[in-house]
C-alpha positions, 0 to 999 in steps of 0.5 A: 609610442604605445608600449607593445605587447609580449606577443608583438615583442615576440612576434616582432623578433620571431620575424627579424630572426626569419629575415636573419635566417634568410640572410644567413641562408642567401650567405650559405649558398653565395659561400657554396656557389663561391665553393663551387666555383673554386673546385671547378677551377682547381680541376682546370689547373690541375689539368694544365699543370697536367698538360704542361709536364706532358709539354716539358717531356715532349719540349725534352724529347724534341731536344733530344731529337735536335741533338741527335739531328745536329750530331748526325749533320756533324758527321755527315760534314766530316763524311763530306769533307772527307770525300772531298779530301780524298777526291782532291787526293785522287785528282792530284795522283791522277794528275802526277801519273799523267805527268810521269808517263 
């Protein structure tokens, strides 16, 4: 092998050095996009952590309502049951008034 010279050494190096600098630079902008990428989905989770405390509220809402749905139903029953009572007592006078006349 002949022995190079400084200007081949040099240019020899230079031209590794711009083929590391193009390495370095095709890392720097996978990294950014990689960067990118992961801002985008870090808004993405935000937003449906988001979406899902808004969901908790509503799910916590729509518990309250079926509480409240179930209590008036309570109510109603005893209302009903106690009309029935009444009518039953009602029918029961009517019927001792008929026997006493």
């Amino acid at each position: 092998m002949a022995e190079m010279t400084e200007r081949e050494f040099l240019s020899a190096i230079l031209g590794r050095m711009n083929e590391i600098g193009a390495d370095v630079t095709a890392i720097r902008d996978r990294v950014d996009q990689i960067d990118r990428r992961l801002d985008r989905m870090e808004g993405r989770l935000d937003s449906m952590e988001n979406r899902m405390e808004s969901m908790e509220g509503r799910m916590g809402k729509v518990e309250e309502a079926l509480l409240d749905v179930k209590q008036l139903q309570t109510q109603q029953g005893e209302q009903i049951a106690g009309i029935a009572v009444t009518m039953l007592e009602h029918t029961a006078s009517i019927r001792t008034l008929k026997l006493i006349k």
